[in-house]
Z-matrix of the N, CA and C atoms (Angstrom, degrees):
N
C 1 1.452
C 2 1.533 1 110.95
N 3 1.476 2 123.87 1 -45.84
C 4 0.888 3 120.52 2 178.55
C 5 1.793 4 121.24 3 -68.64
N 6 1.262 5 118.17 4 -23.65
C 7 1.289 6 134.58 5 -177.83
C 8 1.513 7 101.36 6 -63.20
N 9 1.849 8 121.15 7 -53.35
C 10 1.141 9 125.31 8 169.60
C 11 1.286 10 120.99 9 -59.63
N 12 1.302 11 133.08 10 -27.33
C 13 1.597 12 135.73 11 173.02
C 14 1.274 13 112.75 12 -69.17
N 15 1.442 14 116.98 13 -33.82
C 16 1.519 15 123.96 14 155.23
C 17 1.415 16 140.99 15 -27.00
N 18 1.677 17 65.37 16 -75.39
C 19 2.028 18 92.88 17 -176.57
C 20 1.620 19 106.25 18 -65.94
N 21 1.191 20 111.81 19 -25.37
C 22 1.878 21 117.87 20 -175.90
C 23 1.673 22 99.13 21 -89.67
N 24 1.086 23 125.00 22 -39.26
C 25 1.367 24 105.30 23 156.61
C 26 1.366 25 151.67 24 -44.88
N 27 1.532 26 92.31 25 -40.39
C 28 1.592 27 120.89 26 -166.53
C 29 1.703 28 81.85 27 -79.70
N 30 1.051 29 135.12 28 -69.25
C 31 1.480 30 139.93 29 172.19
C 32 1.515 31 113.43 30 -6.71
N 33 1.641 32 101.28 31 -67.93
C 34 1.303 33 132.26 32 -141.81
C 35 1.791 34 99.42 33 -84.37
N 36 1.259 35 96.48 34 -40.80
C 37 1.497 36 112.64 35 -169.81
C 38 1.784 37 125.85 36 -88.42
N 39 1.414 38 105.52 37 -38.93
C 40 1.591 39 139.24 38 -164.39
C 41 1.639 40 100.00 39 -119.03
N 42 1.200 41 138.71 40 -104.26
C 43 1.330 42 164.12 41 -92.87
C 44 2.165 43 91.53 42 -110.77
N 45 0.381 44 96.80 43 -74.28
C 46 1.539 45 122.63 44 165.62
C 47 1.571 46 113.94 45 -28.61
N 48 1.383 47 109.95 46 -80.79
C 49 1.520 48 124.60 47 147.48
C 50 1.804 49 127.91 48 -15.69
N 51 1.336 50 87.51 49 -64.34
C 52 1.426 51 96.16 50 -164.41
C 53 1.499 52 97.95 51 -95.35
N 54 1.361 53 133.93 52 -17.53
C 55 1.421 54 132.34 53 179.21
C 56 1.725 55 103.35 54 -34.75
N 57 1.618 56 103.97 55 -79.53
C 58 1.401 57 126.41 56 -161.67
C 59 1.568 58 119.43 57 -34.62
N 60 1.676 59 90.61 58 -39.42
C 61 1.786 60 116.07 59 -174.90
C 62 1.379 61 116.05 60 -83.86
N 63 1.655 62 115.85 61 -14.27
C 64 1.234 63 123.83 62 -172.01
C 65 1.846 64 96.95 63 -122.41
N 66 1.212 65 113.76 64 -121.25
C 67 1.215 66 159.70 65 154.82
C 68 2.069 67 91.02 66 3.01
N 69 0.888 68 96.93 67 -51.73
C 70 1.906 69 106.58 68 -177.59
C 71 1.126 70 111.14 69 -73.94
N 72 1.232 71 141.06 70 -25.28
C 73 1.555 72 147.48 71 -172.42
C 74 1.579 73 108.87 72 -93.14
N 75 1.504 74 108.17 73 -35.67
C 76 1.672 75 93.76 74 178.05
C 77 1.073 76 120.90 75 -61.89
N 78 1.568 77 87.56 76 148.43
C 79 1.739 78 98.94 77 -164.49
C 80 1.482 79 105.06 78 -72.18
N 81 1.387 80 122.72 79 -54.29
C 82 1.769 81 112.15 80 171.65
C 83 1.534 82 110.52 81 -59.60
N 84 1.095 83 134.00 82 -4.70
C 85 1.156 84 124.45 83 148.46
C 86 1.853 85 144.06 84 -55.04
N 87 1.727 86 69.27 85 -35.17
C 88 2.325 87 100.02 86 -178.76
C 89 1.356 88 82.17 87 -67.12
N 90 1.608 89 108.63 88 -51.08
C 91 1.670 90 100.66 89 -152.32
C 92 1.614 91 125.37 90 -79.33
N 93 1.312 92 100.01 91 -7.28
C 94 1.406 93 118.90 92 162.26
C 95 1.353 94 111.22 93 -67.19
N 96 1.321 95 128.93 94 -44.52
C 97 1.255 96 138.10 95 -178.28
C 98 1.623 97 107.56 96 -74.59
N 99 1.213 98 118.51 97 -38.12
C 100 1.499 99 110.19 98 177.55
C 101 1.642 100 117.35 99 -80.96
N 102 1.391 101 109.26 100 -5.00
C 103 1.464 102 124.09 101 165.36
C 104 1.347 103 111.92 102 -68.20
N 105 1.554 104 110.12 103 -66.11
C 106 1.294 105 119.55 104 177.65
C 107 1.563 106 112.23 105 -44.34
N 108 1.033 107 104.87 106 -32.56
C 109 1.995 108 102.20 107 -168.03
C 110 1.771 109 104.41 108 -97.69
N 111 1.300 110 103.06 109 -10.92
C 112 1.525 111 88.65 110 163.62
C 113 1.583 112 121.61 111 -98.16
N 114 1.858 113 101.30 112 -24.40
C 115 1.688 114 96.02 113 164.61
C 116 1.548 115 110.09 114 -71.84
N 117 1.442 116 132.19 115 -16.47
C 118 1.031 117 112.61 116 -169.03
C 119 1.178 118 104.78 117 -59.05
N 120 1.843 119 110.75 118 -56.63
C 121 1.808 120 117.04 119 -177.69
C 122 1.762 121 98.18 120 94.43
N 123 1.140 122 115.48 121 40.17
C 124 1.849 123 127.51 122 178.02
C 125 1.574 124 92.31 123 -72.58
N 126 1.261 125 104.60 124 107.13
C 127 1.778 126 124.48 125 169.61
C 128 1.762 127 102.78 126 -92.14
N 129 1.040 128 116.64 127 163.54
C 130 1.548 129 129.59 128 -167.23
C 131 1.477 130 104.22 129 -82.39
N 132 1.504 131 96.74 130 -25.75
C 133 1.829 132 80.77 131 179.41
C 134 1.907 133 114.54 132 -101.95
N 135 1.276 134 94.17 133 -1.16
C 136 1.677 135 112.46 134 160.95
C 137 1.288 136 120.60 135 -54.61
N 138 1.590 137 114.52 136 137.67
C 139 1.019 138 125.50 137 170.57
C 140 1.874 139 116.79 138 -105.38
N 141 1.242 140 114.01 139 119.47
C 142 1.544 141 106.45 140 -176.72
C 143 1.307 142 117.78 141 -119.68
N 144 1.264 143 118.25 142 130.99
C 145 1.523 144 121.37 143 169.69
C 146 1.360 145 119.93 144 -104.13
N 147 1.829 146 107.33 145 114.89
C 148 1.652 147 107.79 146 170.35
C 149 0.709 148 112.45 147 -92.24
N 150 1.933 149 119.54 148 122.54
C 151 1.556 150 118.43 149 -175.93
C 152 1.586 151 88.24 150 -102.61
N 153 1.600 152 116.28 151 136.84
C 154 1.230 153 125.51 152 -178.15
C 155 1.263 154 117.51 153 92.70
N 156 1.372 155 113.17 154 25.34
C 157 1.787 156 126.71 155 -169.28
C 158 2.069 157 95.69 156 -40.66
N 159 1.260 158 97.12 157 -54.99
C 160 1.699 159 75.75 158 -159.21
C 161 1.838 160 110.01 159 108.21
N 162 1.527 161 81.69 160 -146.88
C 163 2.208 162 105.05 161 170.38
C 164 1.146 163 93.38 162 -96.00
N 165 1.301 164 121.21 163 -5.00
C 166 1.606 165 111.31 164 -177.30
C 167 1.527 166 115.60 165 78.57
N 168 1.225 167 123.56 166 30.98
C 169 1.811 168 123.55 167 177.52
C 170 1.529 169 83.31 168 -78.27
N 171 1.615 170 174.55 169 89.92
C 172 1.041 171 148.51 170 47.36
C 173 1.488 172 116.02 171 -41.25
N 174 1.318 173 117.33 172 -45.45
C 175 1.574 174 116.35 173 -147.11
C 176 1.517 175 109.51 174 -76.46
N 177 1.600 176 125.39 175 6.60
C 178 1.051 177 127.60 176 151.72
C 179 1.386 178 116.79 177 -74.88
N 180 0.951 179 131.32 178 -50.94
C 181 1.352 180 128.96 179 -155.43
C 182 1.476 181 80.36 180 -101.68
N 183 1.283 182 158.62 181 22.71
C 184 1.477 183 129.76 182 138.26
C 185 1.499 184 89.95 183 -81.22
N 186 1.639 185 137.14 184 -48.85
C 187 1.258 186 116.39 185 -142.08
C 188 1.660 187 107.15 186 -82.51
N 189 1.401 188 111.85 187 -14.06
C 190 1.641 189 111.40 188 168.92
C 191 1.929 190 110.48 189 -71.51
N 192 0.876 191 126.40 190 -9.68
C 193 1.089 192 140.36 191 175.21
C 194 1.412 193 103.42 192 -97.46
N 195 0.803 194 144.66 193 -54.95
C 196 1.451 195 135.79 194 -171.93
C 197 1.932 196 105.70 195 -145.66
N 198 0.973 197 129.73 196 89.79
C 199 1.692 198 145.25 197 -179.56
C 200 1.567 199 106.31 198 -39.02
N 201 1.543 200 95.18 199 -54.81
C 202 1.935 201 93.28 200 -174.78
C 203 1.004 202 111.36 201 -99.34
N 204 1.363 203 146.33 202 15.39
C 205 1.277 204 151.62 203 -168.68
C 206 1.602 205 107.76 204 -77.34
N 207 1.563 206 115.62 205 110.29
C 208 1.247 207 125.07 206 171.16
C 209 1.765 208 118.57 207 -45.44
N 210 1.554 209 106.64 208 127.40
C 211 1.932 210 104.69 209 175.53
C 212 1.506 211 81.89 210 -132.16
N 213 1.758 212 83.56 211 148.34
C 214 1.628 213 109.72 212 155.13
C 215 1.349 214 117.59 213 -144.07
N 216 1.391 215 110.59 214 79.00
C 217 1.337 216 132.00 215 170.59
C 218 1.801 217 107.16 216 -29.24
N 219 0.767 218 127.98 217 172.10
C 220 1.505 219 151.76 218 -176.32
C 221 1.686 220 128.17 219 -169.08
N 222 1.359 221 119.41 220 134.58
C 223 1.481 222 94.64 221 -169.74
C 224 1.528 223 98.54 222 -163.49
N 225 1.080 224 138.48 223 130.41
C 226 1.367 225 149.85 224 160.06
C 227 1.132 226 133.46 225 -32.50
N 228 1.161 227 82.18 226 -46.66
C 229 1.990 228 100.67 227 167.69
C 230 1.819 229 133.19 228 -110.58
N 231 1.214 230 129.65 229 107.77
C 232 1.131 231 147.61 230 -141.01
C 233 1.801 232 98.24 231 -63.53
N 234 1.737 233 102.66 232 -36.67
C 235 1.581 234 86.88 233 171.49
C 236 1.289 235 117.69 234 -100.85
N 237 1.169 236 122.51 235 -12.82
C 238 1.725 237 98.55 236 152.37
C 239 1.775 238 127.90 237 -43.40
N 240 1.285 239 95.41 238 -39.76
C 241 1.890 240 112.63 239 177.67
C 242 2.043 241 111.94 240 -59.90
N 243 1.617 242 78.62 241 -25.94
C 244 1.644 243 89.23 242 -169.88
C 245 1.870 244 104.79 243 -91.06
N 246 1.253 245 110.41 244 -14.34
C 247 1.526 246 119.54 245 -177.77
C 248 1.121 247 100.84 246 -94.13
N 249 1.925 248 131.42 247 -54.77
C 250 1.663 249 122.08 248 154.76
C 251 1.180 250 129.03 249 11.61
N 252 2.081 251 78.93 250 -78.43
C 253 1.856 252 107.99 251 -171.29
C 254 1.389 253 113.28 252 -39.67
N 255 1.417 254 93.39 253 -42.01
C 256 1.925 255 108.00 254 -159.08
C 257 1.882 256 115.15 255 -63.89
N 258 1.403 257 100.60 256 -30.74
C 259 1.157 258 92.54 257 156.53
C 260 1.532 259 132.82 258 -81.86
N 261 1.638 260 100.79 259 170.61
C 262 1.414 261 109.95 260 -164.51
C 263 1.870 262 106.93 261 -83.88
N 264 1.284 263 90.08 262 85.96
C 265 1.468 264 99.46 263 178.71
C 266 1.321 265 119.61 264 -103.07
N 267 1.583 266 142.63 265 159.97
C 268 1.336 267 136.15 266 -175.54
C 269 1.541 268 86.04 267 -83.37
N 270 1.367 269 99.16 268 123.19
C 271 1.443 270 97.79 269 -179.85
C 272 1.823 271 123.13 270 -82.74
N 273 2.027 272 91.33 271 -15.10
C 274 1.545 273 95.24 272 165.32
C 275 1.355 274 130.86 273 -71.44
N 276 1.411 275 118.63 274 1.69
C 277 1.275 276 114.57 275 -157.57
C 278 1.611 277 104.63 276 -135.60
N 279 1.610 278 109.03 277 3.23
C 280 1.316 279 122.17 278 -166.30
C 281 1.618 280 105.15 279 -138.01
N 282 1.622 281 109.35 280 127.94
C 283 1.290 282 112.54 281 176.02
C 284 1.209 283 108.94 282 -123.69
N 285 1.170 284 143.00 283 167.68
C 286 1.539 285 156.18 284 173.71
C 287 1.420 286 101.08 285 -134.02
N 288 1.147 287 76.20 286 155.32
C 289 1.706 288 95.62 287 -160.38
C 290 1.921 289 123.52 288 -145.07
N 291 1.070 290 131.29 289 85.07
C 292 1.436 291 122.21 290 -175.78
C 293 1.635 292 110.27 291 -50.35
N 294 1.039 293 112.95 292 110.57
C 295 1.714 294 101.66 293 174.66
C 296 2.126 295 98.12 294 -155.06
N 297 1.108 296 86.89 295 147.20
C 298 1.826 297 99.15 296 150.65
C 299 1.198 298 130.41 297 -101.70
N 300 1.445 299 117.32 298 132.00
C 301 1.260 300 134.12 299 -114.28
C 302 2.246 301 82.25 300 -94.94
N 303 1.060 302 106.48 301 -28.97
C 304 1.239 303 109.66 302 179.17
C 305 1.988 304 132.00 303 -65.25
N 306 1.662 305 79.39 304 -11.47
C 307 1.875 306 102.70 305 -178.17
C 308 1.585 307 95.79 306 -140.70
N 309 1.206 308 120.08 307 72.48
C 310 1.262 309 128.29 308 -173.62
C 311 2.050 310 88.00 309 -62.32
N 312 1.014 311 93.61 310 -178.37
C 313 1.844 312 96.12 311 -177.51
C 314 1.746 313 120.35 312 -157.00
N 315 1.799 314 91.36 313 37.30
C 316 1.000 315 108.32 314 158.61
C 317 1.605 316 135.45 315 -127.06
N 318 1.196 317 133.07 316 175.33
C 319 1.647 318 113.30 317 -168.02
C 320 1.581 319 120.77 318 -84.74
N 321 0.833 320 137.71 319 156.15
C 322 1.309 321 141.83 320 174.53
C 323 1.383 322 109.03 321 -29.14
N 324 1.440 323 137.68 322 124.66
C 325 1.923 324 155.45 323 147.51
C 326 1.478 325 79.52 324 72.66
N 327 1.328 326 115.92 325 64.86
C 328 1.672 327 99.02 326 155.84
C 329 1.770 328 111.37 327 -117.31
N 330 0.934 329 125.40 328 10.55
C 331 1.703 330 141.90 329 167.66
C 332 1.599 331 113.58 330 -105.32
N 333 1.025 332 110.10 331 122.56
C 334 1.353 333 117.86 332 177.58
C 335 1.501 334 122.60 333 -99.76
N 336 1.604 335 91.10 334 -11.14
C 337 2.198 336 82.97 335 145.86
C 338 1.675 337 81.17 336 -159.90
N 339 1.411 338 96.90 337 148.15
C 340 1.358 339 109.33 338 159.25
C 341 2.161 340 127.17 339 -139.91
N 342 1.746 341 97.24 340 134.97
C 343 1.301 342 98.89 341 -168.22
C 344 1.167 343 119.35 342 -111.25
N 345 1.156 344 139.57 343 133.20
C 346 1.504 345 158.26 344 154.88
C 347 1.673 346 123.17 345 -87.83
N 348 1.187 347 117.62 346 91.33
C 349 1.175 348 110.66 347 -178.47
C 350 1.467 349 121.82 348 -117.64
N 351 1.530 350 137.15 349 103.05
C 352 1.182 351 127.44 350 149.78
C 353 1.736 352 77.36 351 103.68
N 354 1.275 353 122.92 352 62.29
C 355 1.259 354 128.13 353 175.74
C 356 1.608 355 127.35 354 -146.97
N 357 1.419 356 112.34 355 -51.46
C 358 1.572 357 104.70 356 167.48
C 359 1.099 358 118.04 357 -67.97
N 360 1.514 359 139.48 358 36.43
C 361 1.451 360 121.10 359 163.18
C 362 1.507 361 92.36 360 -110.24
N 363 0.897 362 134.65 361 -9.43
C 364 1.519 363 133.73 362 132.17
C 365 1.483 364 139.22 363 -36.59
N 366 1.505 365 109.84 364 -45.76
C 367 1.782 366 115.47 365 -174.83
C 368 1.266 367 99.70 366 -105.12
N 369 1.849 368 83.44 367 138.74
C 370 1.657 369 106.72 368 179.81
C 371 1.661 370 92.77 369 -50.32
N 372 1.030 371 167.13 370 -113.35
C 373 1.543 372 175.98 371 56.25
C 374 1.496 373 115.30 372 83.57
N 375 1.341 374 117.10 373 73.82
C 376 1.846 375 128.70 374 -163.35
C 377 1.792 376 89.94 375 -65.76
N 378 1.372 377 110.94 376 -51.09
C 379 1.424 378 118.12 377 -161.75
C 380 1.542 379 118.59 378 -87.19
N 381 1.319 380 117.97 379 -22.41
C 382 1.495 381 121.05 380 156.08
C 383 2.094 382 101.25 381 -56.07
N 384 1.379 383 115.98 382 -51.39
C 385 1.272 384 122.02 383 -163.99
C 386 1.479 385 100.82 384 -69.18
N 387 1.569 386 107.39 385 -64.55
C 388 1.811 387 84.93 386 167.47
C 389 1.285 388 136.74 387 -28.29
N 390 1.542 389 110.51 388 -33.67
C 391 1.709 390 112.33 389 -161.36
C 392 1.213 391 104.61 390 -80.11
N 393 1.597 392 112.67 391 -43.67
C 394 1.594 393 122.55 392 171.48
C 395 2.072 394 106.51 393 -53.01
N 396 0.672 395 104.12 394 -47.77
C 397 1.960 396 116.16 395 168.09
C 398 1.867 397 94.25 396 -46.05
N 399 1.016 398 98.19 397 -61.17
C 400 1.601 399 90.75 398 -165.36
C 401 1.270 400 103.39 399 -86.36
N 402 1.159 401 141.00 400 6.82
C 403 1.454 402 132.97 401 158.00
C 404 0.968 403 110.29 402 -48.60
N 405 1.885 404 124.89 403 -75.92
C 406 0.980 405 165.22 404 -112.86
C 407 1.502 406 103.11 405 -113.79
N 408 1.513 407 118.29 406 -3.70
C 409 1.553 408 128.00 407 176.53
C 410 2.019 409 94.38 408 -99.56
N 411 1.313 410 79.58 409 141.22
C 412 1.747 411 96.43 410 167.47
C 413 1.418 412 104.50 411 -70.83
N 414 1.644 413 107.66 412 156.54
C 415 1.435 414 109.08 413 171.45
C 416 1.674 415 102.27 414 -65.59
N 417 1.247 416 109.31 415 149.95
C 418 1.344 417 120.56 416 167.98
C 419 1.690 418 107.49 417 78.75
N 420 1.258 419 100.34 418 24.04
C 421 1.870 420 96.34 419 -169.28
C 422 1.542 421 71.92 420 -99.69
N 423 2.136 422 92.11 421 -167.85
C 424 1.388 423 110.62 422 179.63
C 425 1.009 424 97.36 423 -133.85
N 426 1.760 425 118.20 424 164.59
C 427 0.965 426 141.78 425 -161.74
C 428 1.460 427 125.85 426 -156.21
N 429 1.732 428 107.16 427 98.86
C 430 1.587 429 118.00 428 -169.16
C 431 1.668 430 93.92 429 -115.35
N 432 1.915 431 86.11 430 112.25
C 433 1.511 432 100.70 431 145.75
C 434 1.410 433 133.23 432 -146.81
N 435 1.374 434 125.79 433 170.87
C 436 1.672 435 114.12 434 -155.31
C 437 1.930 436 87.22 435 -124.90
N 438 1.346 437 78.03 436 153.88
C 439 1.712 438 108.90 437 -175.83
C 440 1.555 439 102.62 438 -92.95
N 441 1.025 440 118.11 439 175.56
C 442 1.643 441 118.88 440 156.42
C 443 2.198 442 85.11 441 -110.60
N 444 1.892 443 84.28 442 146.77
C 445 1.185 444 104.62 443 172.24
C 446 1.274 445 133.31 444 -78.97
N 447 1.228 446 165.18 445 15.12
C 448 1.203 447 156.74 446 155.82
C 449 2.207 448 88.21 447 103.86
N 450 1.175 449 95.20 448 -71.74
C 451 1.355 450 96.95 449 172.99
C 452 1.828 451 142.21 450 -62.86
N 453 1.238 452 95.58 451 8.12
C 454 1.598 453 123.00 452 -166.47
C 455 1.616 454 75.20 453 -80.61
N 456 1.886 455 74.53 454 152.24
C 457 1.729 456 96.24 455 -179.59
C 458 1.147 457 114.60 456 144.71
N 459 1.525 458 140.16 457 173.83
C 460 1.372 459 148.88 458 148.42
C 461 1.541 460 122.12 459 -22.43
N 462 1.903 461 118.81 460 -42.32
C 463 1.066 462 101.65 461 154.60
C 464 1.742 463 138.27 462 -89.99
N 465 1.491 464 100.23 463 13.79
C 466 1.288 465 103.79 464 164.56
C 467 1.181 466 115.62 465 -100.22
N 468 1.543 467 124.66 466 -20.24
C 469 1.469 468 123.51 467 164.42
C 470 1.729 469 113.20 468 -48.81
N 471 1.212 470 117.77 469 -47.24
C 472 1.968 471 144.43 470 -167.98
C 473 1.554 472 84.70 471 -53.16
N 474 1.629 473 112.53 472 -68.54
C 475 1.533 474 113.65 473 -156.84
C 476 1.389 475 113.20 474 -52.71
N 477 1.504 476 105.61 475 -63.86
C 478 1.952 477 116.16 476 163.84
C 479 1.289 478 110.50 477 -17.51
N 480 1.240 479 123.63 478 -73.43
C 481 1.470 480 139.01 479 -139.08
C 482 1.957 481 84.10 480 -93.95
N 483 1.069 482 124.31 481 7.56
C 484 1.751 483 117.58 482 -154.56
C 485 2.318 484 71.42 483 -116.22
N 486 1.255 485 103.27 484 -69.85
C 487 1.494 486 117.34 485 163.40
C 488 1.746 487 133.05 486 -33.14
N 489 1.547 488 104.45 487 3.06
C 490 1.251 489 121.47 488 174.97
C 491 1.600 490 119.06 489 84.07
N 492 1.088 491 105.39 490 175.33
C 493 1.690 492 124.66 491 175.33
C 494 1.148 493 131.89 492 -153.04
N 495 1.272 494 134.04 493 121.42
C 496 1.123 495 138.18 494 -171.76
C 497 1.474 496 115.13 495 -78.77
N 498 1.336 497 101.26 496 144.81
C 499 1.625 498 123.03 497 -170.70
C 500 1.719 499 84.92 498 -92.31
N 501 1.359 500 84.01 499 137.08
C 502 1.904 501 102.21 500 166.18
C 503 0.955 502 96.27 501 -78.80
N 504 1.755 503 107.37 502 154.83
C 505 1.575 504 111.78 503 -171.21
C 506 1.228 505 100.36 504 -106.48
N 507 1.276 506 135.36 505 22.80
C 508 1.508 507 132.68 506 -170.53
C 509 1.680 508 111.89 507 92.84
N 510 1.334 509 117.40 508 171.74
C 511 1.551 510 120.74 509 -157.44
C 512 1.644 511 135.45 510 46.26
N 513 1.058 512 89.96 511 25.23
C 514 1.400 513 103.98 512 165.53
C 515 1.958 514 101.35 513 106.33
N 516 0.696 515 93.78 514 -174.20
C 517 1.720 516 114.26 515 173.63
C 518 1.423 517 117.78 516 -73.04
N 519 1.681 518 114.26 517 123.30
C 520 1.459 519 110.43 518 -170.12
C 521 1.782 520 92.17 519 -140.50
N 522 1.654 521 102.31 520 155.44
C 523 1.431 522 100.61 521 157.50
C 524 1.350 523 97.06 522 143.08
């Protein structure tokens, strides 16, 4: 219990914060994200669940890809959910959701794609959480998620940030 009061702090307080201003602006970062949303393949009558939403810089580049396409973000930490919100999202077609990603809390193949991005190098159990991820996918859905690389680290932070950053264009934080 106490380990979890931690980890939702460190989120809530640290990690979270400084994402948007750092880590959210790189540009091979955007473009990682506009990768992810074109392998996902989010169709309008699709339903998608991001486990590990974050501030939510995916949910642009799913909704330029597909406008009506159902999301139900999920997220560990209550102010990431609250930074989500803040963007200009269709709020009919988009839910947030507090959950851990390891007890997802929905029924078996009810998502017809679901994404994880830039998240199990975070959870105690990446591959218990995947399995719960792939429960919760329909047969024949898809399924985009990212590993940490062997090479992750301080000198992959240098290169990113060496590779530029994008200036927000105003209205808050996007990407």
């Amino acid at each position: 219990m106490l380990r979890a009061r931690l980890l939702r702090g460190y989120f809530d307080r640290v990690y979270n914060p400084l994402y948007d201003a750092s880590t959210g602006r790189l540009t091979r970062y955007r473009q990682a994200q506009e990768r992810i949303a074109a392998i996902l393949d989010a169709r309008n009558s699709h339903s998608v669940l991001c486990v590990g939403l974050g501030t939510g810089n995916e949910l642009k580049h799913l909704f330029a890809k597909a406008s009506e396409v159902r999301i139900v973000g999920v997220d560990y930490s209550p102010n990431a959910l609250r930074h989500a919100a803040r963007r200009s999202l269709p709020s009919s077609r988009t839910s947030l959701l507090l959950m851990d990603a390891h007890t997802l809390a929905f029924r078996d193949g009810c998502f017809d794609r679901v994404l994880s991005y830039h998240l199990t190098d975070f959870l105690p159990a990446p591959l218990a959480a995947a399995e719960e991820m792939l429960r919760v996918l329909r047969p024949g859905g898809r399924f985009v998620i990212s590993f940490p690389s062997e090479t992750e680290g301080p000198g992959l932070g240098i290169a990113l940030f060496r590779q530029g950053v994008e200036r927000d264009s105003g209205g808050g934080s996007s990407g």
